[in-house]
VOPAGU-2260 file (C-alpha; in pm, 1 decimal, decimal comma):
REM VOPAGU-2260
SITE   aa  ch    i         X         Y         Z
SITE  UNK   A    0    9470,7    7299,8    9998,5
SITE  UNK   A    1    9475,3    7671,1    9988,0
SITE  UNK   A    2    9179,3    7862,3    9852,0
SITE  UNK   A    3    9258,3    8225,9    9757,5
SITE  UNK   A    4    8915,4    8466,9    9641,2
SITE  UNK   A    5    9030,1    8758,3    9471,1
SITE  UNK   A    6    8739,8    9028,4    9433,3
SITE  UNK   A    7    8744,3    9290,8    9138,5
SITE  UNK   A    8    8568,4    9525,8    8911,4
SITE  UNK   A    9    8489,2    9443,7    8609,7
SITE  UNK   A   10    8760,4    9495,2    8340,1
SITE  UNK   A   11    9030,3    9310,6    8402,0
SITE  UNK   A   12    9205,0    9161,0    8056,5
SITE  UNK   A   13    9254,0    8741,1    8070,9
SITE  UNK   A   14    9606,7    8853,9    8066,6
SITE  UNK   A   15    9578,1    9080,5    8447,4
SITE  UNK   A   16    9354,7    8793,4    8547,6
SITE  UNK   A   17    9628,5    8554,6    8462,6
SITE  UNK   A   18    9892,6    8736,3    8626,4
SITE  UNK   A   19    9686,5    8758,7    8976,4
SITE  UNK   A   20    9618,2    8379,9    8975,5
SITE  UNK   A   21    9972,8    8337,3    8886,1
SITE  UNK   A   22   10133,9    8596,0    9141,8
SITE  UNK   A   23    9886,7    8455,4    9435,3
SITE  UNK   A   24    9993,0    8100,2    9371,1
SITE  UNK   A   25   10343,6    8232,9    9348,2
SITE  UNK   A   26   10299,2    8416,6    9675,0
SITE  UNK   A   27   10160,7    8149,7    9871,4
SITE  UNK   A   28   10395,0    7875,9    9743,6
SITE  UNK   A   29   10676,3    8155,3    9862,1
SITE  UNK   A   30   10561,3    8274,5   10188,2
SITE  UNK   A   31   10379,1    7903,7   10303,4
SITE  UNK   A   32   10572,9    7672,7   10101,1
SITE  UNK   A   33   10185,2    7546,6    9989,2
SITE  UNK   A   34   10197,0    7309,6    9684,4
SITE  UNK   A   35   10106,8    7533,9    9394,3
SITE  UNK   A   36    9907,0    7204,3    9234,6
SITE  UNK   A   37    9661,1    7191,6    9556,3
SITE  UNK   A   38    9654,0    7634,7    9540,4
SITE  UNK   A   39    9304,8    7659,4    9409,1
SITE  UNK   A   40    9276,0    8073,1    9352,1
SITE  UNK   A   41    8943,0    8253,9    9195,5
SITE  UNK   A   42    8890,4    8571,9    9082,5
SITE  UNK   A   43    8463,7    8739,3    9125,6
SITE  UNK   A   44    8453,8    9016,9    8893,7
SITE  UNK   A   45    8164,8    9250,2    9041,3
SITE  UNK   A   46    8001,9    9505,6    8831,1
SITE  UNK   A   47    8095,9    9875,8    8889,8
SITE  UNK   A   48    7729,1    9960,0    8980,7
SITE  UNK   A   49    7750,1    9665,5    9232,9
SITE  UNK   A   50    8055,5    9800,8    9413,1
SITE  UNK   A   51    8042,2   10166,0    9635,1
SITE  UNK   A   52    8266,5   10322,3    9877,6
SITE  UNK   A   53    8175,1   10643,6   10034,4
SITE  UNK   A   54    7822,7   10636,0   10013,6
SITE  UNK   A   55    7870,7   10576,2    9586,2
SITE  UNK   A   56    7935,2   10300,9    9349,5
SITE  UNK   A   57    8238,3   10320,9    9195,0
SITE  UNK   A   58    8051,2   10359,6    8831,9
SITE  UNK   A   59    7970,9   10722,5    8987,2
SITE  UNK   A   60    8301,4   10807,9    9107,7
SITE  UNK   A   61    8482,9   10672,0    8767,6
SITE  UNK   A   62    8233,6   10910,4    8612,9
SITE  UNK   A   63    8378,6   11192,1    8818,6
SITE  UNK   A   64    8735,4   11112,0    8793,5
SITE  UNK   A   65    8935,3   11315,6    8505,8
SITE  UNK   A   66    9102,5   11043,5    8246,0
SITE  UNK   A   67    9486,5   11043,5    8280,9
């Protein structure tokens, strides 16, 4: 039974979410040949202010990054 944790930020729609359990099943059932009714996959969303790279959390480098 294959267990796939998939680790975001906060803000993903149900839609994305469903997509990335989808695709990983998908992916695993491809490159494994795993049965996708035993592929358990989970998805931790982790607040912005909980998440840092560089020495900052990503709520202060969003803040800092023009919007496109």
């Amino acid at each position: 039974m294959p267990y796939v944790n998939i680790r975001i930020t906060k803000g993903a729609t149900k839609e994305q979410k469903a997509a990335l359990i989808k695709g990983a099943t998908d992916l695993l059932v491809k490159i494994l040949d795993k049965n996708p009714k035993t592929t358990v996959v989970t998805i931790d969303e982790v607040d912005t202010d909980n998440w840092g790279i560089g020495g900052e959390s990503i709520t202060e480098i969003r803040a800092k990054t023009p919007k496109v």
